[in-house]
C-alpha positions in Angstrom: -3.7 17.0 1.6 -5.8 13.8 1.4 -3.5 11.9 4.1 -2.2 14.8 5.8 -5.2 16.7 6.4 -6.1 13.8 8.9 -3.2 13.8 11.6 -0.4 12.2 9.4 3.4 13.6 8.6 4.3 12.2 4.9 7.3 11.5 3.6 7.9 11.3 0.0 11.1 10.0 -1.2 12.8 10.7 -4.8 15.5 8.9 -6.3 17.3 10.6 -8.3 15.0 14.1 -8.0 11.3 15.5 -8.8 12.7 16.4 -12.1 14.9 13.0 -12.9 12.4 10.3 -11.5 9.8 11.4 -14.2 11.3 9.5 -16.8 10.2 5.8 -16.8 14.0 4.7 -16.4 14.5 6.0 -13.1 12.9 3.3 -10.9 13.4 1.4 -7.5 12.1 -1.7 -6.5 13.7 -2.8 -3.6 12.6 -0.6 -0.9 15.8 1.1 -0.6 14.0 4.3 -0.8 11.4 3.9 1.4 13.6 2.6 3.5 15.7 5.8 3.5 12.5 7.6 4.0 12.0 6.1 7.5 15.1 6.9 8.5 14.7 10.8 7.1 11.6 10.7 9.5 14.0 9.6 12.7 16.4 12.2 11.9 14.1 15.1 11.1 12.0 14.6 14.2 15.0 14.7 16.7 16.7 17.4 14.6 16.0 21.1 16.4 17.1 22.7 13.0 14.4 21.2 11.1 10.7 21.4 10.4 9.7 18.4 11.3 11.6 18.6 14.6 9.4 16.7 17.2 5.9 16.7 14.6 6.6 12.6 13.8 5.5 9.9 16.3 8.3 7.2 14.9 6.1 4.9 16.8 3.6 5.1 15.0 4.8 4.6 10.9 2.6 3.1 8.2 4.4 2.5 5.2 2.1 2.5 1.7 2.8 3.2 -2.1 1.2 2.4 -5.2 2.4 0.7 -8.8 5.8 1.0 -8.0 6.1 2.5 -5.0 3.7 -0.3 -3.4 6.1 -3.1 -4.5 8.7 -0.6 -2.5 6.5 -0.5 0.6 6.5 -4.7 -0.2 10.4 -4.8 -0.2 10.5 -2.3 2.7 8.3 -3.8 5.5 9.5 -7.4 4.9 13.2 -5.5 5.5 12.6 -3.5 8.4 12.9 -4.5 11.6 9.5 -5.6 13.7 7.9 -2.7 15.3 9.4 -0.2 12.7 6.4 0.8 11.2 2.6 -0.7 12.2 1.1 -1.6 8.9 2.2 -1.3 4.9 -0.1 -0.7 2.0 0.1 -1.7 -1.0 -2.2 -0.1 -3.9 -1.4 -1.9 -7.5 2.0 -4.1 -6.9 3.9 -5.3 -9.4 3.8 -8.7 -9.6 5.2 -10.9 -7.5 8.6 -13.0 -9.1 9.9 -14.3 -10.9 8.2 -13.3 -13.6 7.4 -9.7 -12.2 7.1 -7.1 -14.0 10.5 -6.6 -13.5 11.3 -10.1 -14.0 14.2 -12.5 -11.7 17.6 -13.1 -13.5 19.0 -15.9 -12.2 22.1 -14.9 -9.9 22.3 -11.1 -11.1 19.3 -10.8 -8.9 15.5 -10.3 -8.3 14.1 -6.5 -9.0 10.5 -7.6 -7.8 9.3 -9.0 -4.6 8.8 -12.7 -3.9 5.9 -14.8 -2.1 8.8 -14.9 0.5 9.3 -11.4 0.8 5.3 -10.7 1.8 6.0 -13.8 4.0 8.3 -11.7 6.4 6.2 -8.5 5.8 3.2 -10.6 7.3 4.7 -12.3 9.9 5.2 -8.2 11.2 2.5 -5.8 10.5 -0.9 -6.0 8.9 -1.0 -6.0 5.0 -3.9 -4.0 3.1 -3.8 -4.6 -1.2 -5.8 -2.8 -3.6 -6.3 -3.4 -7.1 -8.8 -3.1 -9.6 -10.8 -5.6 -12.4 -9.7 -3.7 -14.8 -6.1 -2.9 -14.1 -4.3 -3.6 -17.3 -0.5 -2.5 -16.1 0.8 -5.8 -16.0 -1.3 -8.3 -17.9 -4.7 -8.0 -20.3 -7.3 -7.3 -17.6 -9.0 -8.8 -15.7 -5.7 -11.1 -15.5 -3.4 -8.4 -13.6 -5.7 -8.6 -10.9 -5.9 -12.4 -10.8 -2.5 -12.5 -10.6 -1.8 -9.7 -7.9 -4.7 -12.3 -6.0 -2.2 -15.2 -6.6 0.3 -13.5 -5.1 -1.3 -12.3 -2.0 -2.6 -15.4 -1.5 0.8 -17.4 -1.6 2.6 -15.3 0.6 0.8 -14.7 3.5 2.2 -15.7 6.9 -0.8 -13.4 9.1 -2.7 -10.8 8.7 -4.1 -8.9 5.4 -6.6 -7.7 3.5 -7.1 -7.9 -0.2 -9.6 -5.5 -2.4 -10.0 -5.7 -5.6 -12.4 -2.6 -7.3 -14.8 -3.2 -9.6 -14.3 -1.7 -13.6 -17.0 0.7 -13.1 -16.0 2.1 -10.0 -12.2 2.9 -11.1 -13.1 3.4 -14.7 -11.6 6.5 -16.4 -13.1 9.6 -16.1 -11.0 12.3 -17.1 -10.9 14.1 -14.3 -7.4 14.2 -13.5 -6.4 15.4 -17.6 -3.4 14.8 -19.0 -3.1 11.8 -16.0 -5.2 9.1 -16.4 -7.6 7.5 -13.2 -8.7 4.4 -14.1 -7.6 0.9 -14.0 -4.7 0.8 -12.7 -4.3 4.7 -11.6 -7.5 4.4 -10.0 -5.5 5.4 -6.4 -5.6 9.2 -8.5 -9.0 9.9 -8.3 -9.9 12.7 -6.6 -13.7 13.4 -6.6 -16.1 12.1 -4.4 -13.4 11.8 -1.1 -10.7 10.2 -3.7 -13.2 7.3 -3.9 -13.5 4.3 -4.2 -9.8 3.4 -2.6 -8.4 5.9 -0.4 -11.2 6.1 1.6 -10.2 2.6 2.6 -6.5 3.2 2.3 -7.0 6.1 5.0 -9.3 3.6 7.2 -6.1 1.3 7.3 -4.0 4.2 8.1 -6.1 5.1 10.7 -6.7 1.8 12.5 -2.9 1.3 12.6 -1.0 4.2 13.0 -3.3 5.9 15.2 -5.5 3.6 16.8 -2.9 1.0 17.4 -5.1 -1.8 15.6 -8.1 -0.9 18.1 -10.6 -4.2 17.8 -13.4 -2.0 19.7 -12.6 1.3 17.0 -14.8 2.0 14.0 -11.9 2.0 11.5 -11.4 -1.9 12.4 -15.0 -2.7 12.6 -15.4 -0.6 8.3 -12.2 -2.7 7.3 -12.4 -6.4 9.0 -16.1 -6.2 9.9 -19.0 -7.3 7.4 -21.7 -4.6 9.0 -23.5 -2.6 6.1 -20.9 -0.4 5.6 -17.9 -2.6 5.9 -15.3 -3.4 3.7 -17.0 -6.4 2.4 -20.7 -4.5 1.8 -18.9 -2.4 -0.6 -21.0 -1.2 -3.8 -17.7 -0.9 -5.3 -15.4 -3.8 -4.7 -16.0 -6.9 -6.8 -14.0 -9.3 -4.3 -12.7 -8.7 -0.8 -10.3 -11.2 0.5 -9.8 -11.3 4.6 -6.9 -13.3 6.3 -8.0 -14.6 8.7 -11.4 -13.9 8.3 -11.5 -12.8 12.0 -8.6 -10.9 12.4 -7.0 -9.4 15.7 -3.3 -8.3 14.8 -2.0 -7.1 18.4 0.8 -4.4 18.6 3.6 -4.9 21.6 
């Protein structure tokens, strides 16, 4: 209800099932299934038979995950064709290779995304990252986020937005027993509006797949602006990275 209580259709896609892809050896990291998403969204919303029949403007897609499923939404917006969807977001990646987590073996293949991969994504739609200080999925904090930092930085190629959260504001608070909320899980919180990240996550949403990028709207003035409220001014963000620091992505 926190996304779809303000205008948007969402499409969650399994793997194997809701049942199978809880165990921690059912993954993706590729895109393929965000990918396949997308196209469930085409055919549903020309499909008379279903409920979704004419409810999705396919013009109109914003692509975002987290942990996992944000390393997805990596793979899947630097795979899709331009104009496919008008922005991706990307709470907690992996890291990017070849080191990962998952790591790049040689010819069998890569199962993370590359510098080269967020290259393409770039050079399409508008990227928005969130991490915290004290994410500890991938390496001892505060060196997860460092690293998801290195990343971002080496593979941009035009428009993004970095955030990392400070410890205090994603630190774990119980609220969401037996799931944890902090660090790295700190896109589960639910109190206060699901702050501190989704209210930004839902700015970017906004700006991009309903206000077509809008340089005059609020939502672009809270996310690239540096007013009070902005972004940047956050209480709860301990670094905000802006490329290019005055940024105009314009949509065809």
């Amino acid at each position: 209800l926190r996304v779809s209580s303000h205008g948007f259709v969402v499409v969650f896609p399994f793997i194997k099932s809701p049942e199978q892809d809880t165990h921690p050896w059912v993954t993706n990291t590729d895109g393929t299934y965000v990918i396949k998403a997308v196209e469930f969204a085409a055919s549903a919303t020309q499909n008379q038979s279903s409920s979704l029949y004419d409810k999705i403007d396919m013009s109109n897609v914003v692509l975002a995950g987290h942990s996992m499923g944000a390393s997805d939404t990596i793979m899947a917006a630097s795979k899709l064709d331009a104009g496919t969807a008008k922005a991706a977001i990307a709470m907690h990646p992996g890291l990017c290779g070849p080191l990962g987590p998952p790591p790049c073996f040689g010819i069998i293949g890569c199962n993370t995304w590359l510098e080269a991969d967020l290259e393409k994504l770039t050079g399409k739609v508008p990227l928005f990252t969130t991490t915290a200080t004290n994410d500890a999925a991938f390496r001892p904090a505060p060196n997860t986020a460092a690293e998801e930092l290195v990343c971002f930085q080496g593979g941009m190629n035009g428009t993004g937005a970095f955030a990392q959260f400070s410890s205090e504001a994603c630190a774990e608070d119980g609220d969401r027993d037996p799931f944890p909320d902090g660090g790295h899980n700190c896109p589960l919180k639910f109190a206060n509006g699901s702050s501190p990240e989704w209210p930004w996550v839902l700015t970017a949403a906004k700006l991009y797949g309903q206000q077509n990028g809008n340089p005059s709207s609020q939502c672009y003035s809270l996310l690239w602006g540096d007013t009070a409220d902005s972004l940047k001014s956050s209480p709860n963000v301990d670094l905000v990275e802006l490329v290019p620091s005055s940024v105009e992505f314009k949509f065809k």
